[in-house]
Backbone as CSV, one residue per row, in Angstrom:
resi,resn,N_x,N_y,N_z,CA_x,CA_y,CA_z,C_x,C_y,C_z
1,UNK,51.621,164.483,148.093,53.076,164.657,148.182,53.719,164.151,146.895
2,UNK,54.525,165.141,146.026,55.214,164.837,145.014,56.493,163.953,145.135
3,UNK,57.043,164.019,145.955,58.127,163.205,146.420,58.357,161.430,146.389
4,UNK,59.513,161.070,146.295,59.413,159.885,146.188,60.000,159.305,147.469
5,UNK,59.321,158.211,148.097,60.099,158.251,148.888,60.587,156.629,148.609
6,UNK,61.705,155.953,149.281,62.381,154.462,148.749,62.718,154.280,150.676
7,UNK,62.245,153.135,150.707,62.773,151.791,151.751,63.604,151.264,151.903
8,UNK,64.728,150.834,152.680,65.473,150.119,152.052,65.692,149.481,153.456
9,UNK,65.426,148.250,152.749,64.587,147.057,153.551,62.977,147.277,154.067
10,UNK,62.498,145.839,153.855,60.978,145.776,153.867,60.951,144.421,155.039
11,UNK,60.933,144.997,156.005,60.263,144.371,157.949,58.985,144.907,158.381
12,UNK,58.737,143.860,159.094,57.415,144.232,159.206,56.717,145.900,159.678
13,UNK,57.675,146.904,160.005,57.660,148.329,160.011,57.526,148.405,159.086
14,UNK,58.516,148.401,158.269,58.319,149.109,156.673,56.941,148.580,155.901
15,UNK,56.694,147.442,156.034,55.399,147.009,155.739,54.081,147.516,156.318
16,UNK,54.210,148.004,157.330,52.955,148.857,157.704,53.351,150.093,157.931
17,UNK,54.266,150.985,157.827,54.546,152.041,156.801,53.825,152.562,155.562
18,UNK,54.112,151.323,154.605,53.771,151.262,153.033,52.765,151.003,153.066
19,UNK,51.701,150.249,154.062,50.522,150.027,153.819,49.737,151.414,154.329
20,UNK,50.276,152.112,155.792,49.586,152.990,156.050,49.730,154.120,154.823
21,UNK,50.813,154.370,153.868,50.919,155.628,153.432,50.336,155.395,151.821
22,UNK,49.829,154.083,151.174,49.032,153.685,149.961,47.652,153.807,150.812
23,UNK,47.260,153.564,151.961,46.174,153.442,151.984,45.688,155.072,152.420
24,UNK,46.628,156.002,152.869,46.295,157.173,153.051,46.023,158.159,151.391
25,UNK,46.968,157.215,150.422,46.812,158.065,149.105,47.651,159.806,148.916
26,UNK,48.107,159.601,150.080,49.391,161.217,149.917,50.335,160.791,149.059
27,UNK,50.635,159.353,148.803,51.710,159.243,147.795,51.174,158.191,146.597
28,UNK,51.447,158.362,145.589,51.111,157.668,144.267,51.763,156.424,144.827
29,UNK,51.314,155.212,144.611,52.467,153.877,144.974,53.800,153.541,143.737
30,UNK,53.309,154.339,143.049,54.171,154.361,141.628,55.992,155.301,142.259
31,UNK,55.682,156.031,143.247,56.412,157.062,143.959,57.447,156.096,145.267
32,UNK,56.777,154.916,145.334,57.406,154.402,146.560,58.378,152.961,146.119
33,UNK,59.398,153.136,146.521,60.493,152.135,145.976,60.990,151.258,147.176
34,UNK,61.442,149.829,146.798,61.444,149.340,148.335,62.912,148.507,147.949
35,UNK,63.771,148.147,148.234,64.677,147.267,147.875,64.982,146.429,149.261
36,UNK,65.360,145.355,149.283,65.502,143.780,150.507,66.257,143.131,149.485
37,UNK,67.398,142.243,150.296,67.598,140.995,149.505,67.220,139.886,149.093
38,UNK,65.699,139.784,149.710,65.099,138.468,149.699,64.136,139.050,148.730
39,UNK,64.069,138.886,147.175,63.101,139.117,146.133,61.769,138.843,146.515
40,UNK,61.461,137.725,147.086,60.222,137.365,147.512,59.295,138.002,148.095
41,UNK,59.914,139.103,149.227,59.434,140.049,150.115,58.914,140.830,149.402
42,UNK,59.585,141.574,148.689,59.520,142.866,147.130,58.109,142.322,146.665
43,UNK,58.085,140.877,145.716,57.239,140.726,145.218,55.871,140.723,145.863
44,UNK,55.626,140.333,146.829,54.847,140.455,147.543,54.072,141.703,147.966
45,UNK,54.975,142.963,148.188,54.917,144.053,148.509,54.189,145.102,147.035
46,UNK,54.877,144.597,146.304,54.717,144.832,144.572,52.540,144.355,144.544
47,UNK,52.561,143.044,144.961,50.974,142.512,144.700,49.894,142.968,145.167
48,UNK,50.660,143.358,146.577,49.772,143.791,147.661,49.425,145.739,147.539
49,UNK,50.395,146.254,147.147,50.212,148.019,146.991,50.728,148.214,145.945
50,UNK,51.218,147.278,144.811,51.318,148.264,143.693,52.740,149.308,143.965
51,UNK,53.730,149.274,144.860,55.024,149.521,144.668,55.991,149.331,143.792
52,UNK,56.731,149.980,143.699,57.957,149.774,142.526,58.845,149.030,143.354
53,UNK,59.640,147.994,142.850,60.604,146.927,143.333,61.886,147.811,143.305
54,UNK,63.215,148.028,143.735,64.394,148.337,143.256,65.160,147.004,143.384
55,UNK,66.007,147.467,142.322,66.843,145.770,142.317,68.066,145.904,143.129
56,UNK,68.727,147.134,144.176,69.322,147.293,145.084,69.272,148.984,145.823
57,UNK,70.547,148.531,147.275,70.188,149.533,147.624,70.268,151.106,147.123
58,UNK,71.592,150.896,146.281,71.879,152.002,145.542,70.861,152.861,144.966
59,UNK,69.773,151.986,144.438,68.995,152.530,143.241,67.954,153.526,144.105
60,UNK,67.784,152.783,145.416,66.768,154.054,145.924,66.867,155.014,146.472
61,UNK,69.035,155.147,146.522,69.652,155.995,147.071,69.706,157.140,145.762
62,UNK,69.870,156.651,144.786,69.589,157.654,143.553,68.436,157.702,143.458
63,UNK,67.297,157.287,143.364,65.609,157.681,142.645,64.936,158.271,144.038
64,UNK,65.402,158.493,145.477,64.102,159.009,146.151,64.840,159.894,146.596
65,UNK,63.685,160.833,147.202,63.878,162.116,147.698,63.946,161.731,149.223
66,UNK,63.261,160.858,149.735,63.140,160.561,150.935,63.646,159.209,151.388
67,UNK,64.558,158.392,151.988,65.170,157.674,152.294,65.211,156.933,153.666
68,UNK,64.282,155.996,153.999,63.703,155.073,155.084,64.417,154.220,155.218
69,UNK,65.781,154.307,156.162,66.121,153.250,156.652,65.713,151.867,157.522
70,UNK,64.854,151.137,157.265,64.150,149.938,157.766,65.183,149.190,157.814
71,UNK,65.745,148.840,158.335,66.723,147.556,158.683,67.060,147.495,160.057
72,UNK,67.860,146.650,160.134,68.451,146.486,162.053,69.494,146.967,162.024
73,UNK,69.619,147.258,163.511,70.447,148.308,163.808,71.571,147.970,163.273
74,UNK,71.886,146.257,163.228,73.369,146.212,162.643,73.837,145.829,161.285
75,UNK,72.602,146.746,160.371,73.036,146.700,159.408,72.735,147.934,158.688
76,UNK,73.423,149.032,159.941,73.183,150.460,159.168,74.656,150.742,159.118
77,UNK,75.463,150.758,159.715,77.205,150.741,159.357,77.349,150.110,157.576
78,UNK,76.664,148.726,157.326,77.094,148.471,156.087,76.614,149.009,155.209
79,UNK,75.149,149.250,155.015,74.244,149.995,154.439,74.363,151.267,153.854
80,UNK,74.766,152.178,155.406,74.973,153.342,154.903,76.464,153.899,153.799
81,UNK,77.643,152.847,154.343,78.356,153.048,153.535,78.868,152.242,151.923
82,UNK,77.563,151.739,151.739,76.930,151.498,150.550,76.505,152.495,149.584
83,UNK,75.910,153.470,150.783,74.925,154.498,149.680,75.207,155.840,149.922
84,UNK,76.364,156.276,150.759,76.616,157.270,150.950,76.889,158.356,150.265
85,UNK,77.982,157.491,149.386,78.267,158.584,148.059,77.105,159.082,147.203
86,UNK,75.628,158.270,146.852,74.989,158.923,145.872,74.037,159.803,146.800
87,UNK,74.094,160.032,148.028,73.159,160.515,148.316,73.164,162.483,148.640
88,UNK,72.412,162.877,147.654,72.776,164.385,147.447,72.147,165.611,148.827
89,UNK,72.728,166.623,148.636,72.539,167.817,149.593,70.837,167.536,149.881
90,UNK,69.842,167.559,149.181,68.099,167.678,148.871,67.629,166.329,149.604
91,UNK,68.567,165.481,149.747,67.887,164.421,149.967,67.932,164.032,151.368
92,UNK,66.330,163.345,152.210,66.461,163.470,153.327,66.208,161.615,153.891
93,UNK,67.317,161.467,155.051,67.758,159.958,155.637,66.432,160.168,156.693
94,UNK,65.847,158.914,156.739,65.224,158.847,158.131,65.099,157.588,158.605
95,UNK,65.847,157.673,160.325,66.117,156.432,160.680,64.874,155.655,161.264
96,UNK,65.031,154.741,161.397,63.935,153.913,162.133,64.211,152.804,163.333
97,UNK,65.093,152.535,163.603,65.824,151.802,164.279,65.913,151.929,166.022
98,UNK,66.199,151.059,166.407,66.035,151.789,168.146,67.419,151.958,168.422
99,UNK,68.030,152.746,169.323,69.061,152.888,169.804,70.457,153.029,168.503
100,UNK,69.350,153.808,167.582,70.284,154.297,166.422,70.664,156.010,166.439
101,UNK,71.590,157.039,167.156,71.228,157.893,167.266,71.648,158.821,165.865
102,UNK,71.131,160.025,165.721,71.620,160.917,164.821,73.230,161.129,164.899
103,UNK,73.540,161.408,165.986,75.076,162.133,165.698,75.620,160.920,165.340
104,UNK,75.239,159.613,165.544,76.510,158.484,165.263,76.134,158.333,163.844
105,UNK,74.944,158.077,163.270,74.600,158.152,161.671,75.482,158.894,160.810
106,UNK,75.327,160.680,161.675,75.594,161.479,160.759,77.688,161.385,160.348
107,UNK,77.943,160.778,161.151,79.390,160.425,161.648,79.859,159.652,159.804
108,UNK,78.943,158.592,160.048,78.898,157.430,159.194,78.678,157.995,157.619
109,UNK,77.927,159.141,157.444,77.839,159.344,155.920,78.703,160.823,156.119
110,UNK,80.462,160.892,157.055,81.078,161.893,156.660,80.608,163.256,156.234
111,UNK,79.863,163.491,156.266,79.464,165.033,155.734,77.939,165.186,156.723
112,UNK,77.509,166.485,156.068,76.365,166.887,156.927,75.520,166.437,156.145
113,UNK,74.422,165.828,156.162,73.231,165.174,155.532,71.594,165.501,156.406
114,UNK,71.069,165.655,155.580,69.491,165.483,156.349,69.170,164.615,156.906
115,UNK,68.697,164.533,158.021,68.559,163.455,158.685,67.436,163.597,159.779
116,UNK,66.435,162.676,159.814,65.472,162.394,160.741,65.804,161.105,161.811
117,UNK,65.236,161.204,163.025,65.547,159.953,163.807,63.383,159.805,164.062
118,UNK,62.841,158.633,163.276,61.438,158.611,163.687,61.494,156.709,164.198
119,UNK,60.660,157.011,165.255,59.836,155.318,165.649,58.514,155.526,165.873
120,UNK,57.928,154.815,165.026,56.321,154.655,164.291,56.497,153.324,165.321
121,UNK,55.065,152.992,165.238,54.614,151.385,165.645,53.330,151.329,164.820
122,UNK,53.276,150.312,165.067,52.722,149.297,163.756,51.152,149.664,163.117
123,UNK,50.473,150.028,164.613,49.306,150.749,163.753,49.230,152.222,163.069
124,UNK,50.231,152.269,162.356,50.413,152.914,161.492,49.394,152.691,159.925
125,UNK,49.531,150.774,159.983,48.539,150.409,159.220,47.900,150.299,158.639
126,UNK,47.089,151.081,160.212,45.486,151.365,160.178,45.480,152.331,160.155
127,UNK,46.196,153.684,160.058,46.030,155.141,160.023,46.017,155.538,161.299
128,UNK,46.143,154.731,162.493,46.207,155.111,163.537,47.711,154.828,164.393
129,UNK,48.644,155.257,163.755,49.963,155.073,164.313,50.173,156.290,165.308
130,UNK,51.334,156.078,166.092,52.086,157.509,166.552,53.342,157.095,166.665
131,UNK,54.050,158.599,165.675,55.098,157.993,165.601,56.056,159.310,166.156
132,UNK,56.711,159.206,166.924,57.681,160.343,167.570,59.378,160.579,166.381
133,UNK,59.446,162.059,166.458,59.991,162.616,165.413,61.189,163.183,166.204
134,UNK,62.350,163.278,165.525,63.614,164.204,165.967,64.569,164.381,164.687
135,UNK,65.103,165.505,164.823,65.780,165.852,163.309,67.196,166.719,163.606
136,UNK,67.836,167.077,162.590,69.376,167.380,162.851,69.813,168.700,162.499
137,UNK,70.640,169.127,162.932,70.212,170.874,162.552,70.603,171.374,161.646
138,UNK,70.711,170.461,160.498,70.427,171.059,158.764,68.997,170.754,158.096
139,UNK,68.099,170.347,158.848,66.801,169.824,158.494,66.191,171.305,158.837
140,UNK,65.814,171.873,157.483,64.851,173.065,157.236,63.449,173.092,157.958
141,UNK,62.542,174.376,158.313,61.404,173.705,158.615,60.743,173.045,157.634
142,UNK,60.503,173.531,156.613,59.917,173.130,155.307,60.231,171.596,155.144
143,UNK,61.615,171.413,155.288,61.815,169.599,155.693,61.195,168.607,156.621
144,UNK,61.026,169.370,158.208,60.481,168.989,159.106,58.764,169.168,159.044
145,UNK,58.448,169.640,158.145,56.937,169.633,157.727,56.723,168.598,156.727
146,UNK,57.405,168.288,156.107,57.528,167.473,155.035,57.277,166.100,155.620
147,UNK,58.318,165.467,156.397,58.451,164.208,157.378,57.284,164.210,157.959
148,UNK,56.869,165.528,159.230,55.562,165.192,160.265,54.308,165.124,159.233
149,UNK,54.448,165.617,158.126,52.938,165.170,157.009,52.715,163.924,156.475
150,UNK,54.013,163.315,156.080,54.410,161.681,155.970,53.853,160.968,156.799
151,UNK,54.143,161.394,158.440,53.562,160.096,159.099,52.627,160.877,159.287
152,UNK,52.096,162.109,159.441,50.413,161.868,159.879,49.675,161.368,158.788
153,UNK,49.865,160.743,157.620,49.255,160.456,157.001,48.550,159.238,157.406
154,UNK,49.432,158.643,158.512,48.808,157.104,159.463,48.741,157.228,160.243
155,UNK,48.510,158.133,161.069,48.333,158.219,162.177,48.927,159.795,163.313
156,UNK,49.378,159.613,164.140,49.669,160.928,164.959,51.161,161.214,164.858
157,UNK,51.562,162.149,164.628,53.228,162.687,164.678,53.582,163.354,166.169
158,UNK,54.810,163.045,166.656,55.245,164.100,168.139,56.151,164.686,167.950
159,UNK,56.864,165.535,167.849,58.171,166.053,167.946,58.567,165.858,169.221
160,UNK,59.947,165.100,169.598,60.511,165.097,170.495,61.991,165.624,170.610
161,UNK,62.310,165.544,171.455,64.179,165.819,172.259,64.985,164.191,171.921
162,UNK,65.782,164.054,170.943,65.901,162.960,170.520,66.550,161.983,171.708
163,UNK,66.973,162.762,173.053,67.252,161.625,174.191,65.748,161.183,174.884
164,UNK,64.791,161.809,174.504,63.249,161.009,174.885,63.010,159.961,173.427
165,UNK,63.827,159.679,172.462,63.376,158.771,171.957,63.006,157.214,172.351
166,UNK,64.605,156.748,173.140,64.403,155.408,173.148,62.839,155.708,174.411
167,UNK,62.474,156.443,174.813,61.384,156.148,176.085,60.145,156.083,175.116
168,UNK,60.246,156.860,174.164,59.578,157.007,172.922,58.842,155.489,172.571
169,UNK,60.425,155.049,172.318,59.972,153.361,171.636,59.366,152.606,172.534
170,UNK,59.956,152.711,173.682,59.356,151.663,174.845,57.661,151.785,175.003
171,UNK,57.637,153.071,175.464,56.039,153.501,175.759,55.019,153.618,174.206
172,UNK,56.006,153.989,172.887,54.665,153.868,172.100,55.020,152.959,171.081
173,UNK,56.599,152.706,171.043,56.664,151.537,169.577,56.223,150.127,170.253
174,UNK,56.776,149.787,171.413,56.609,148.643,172.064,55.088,148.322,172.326
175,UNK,54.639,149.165,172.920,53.111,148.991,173.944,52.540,148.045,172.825
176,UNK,51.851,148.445,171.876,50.541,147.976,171.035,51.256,146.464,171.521
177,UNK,52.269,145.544,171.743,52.315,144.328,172.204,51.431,143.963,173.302
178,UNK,52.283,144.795,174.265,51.457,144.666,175.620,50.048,144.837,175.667
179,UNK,49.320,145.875,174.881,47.767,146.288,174.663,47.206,144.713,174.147
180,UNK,48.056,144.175,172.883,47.446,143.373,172.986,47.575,142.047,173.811
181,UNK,48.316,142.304,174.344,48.260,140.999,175.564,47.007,140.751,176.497
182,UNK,46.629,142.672,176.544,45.901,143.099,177.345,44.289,142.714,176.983
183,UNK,44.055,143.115,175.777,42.867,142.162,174.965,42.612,140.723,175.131
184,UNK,43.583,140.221,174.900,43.420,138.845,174.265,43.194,138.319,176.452
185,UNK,43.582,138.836,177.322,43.487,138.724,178.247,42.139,138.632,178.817
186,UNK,41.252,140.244,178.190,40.117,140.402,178.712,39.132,139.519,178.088
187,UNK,39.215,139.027,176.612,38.644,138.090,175.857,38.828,137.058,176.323
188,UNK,39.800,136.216,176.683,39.814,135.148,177.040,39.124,134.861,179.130
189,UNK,39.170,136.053,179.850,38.234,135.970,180.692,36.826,136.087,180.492
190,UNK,36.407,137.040,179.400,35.117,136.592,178.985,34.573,134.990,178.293
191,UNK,35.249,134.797,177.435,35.288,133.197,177.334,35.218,132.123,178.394
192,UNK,35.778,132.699,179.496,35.379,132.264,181.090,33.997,132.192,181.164
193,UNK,33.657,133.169,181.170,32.385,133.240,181.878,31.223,133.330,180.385
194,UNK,31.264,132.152,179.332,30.402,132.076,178.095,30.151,132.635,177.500
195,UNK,31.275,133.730,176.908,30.974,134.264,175.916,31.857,134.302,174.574
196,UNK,31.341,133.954,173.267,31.408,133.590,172.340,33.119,134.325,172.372
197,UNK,34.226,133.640,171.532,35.527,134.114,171.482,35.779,135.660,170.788
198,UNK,34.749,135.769,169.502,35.255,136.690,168.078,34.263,137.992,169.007
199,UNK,33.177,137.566,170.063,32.446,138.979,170.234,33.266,139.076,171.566
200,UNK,33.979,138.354,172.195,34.906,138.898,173.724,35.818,139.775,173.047
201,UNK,36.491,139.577,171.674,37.881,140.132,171.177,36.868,141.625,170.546
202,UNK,36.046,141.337,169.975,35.464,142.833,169.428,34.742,143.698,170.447
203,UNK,34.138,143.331,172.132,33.944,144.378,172.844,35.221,144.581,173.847
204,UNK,35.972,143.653,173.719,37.303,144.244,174.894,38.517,145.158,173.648
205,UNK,38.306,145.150,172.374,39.477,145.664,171.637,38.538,147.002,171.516
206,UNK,36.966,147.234,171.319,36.377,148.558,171.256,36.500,149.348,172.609
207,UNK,36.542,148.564,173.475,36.891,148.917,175.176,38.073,150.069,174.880
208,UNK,38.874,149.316,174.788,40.588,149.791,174.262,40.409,151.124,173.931
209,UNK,39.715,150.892,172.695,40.146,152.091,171.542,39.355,153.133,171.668
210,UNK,37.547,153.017,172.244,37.310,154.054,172.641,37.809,155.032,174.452
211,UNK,38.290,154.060,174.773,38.925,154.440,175.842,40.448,155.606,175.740
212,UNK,41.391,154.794,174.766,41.756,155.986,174.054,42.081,157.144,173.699
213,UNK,40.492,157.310,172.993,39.876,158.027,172.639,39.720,159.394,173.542
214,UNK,39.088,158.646,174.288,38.400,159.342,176.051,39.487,160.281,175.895
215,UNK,40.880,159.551,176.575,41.894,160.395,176.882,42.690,161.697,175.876
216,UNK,42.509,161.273,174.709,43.146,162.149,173.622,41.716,163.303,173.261
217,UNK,40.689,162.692,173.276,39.704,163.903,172.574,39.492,164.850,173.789
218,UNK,39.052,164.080,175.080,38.379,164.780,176.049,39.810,165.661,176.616
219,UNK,40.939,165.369,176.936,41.959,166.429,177.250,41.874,165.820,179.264
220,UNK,41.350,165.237,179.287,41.057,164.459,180.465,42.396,163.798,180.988
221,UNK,42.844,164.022,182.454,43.181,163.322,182.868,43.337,161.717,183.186
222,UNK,43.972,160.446,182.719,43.495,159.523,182.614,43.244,158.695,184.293
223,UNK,43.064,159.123,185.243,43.256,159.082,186.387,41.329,159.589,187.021
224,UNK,41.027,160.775,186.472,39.696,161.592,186.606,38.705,160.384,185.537
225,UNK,39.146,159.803,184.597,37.969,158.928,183.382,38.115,157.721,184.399
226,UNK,38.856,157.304,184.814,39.001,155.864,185.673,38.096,156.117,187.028
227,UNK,38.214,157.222,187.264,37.388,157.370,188.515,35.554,157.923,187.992
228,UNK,35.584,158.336,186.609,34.044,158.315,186.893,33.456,157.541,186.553
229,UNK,34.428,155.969,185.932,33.743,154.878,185.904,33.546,153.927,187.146
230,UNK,33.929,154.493,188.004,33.811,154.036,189.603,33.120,154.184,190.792
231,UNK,31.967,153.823,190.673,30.852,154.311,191.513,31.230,153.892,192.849
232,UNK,31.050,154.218,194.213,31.423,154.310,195.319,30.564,152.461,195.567
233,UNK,31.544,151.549,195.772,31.484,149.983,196.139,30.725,149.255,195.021
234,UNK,31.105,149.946,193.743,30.827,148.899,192.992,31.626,148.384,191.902
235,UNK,30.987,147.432,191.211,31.673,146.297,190.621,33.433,146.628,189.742
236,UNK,33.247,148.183,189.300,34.305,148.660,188.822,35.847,148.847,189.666
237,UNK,34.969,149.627,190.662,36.432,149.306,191.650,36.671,148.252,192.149
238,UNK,35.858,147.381,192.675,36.138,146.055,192.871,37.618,145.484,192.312
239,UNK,37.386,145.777,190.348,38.359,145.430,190.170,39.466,145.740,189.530
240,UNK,39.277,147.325,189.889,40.541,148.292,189.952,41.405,147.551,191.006
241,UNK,40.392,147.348,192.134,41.639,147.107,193.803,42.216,145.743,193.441
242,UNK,41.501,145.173,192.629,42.423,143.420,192.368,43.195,143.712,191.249
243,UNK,43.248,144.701,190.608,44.059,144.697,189.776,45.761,145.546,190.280
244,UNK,45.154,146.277,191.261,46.210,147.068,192.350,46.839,145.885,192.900
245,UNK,46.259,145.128,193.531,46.788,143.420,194.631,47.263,142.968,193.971
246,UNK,47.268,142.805,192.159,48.142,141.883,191.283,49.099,142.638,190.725
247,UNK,49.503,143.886,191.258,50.572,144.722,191.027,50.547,144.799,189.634
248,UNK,49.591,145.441,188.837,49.223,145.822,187.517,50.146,147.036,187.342
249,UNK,49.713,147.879,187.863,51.154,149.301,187.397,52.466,148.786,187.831
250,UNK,52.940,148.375,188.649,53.935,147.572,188.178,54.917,146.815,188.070
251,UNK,53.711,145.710,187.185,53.910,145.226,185.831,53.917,146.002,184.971
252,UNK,53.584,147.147,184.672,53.807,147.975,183.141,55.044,148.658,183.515
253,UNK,55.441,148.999,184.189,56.468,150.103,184.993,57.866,148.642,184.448
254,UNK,57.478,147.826,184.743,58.622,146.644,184.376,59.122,146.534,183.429
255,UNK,57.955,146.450,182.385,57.842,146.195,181.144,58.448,147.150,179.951
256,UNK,58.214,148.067,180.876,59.097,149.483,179.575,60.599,149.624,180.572
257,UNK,60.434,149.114,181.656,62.478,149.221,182.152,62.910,147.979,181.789
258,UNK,62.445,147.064,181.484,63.136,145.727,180.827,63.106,146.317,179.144
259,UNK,62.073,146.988,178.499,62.761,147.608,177.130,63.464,148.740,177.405
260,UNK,63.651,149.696,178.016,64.822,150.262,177.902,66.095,150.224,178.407
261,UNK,66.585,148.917,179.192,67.617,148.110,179.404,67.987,147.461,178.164
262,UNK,67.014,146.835,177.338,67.353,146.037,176.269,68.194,147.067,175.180
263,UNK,67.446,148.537,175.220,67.576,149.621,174.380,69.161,149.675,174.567
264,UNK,69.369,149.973,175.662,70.215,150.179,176.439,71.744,149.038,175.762
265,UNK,71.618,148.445,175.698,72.342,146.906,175.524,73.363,147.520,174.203
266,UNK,72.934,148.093,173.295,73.134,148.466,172.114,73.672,150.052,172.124
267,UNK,73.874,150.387,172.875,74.485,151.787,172.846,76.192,151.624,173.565
């Protein structure tokens, strides 16, 4: 990708953003511009991938083609009307924020602008992100190919209906928390029962991921893979049914309506 694209602000998203898209190599790091007020962050970012620093926000509102809003939600009102004026017809906004929608953005930079609404989560990284996509109806396809090639470069792209976003964030920006709650859970019951800490965390996190797997390669129902690991009275269902008695679904069912209440809070 010839394009440049600029950050503006560097949180721990934007940081595994920049790491997933240097370590994918679709963009030169010479191409990627990051500006924050805290220099320290920059420099850091600068050591670690070889990024170009900007010394504000302006500058990456003039030098990129592509424009990553990383900041919090309440500091896209000031932000944007910071950089509004330099930002030309070619050039495309993409938000990142939860409960930031397009039409109120597009409100904010007065005119019609390109504009993406994406939420990535963090294993992006690792090349294994998914990040759900929605766009505005001056965004070309050729634009919208442009963006979904960006993030598959770390991982999986979705196109969605931008009112399935915030469910978006809950179920895929949020989870990798909960997943790992869910690890460090099964590791630390193996540690129960004597087994070494670093090999409980590396067969319950391979558990995870080829499991996954299961569901995305095989096209499988995740309901049909749970049941053919369940032999009729043994040890597996055992503790499917205790995990049913400790009201495990839900607890997850909770967990994404307490984030999209929170979502909620902000609209």
């Amino acid at each position: 990708m010839n394009r440049k694209v600029g950050f503006i602000g560097s949180g721990n998203m934007a940081k595994a953003m920049i790491g997933g898209l240097v370590e994918s190599k679709i963009i030169n790091p010479a191409n990627i511009f990051v500006s924050n007020r805290t220099i320290t962050k920059l420099v850091e970012l600068h050591e670690t991938y070889g990024i170009q620093i900007a010394e504000s926000n302006v500058e990456v509102a003039k030098k990129c083609d592509i424009i990553i809003l990383s900041i919090t939600p309440d500091q896209y009102e000031s932000v944007i009307d910071e950089i509004k004026e330099e930002i030309q017809e070619e050039q495309i906004i993409v938000l990142i924020a939860g409960g930031q929608s397009i039409a109120a953005n597009e409100e904010r930079f007065e005119r019609q602008v390109k504009m993406a609404k994406a939420m990535p989560n963090t294993p992006v990284l690792v090349g294994e992100g998914l990040t759900a996509l929605s766009f505005n109806a001056v965004m070309t396809e050729e634009d919208k190919q442009t963006i979904i090639n960006l993030c598959e470069s770390f991982g999986k792209a979705e196109v969605i209906d931008e009112s399935l976003m915030d469910t978006a964030s809950a179920v895929g920006g949020s989870s990798p928390a909960f997943i790992y709650m869910y690890i460090e859970a099964l590791a630390d019951a193996a540690v129960l029962y004597g087994m070494p800490r670093e090999k409980a965390y590396t067969i319950a996190s391979q558990a995870v991921l080829g499991s996954a797997k299961m569901v995305l390669e095989t096209g499988e129902h995740p309901a049909k893979l749970k049941d053919d690991v369940c032999s009729p009275g043994g040890t597996t269902i055992q503790s499917v049914a205790a995990l049913e008695d400790s009201g495990f679904r839900s607890a997850v069912h909770q967990a994404i309506h307490a984030n999209m209440a929170k979502l909620g809070e902000g609209q």
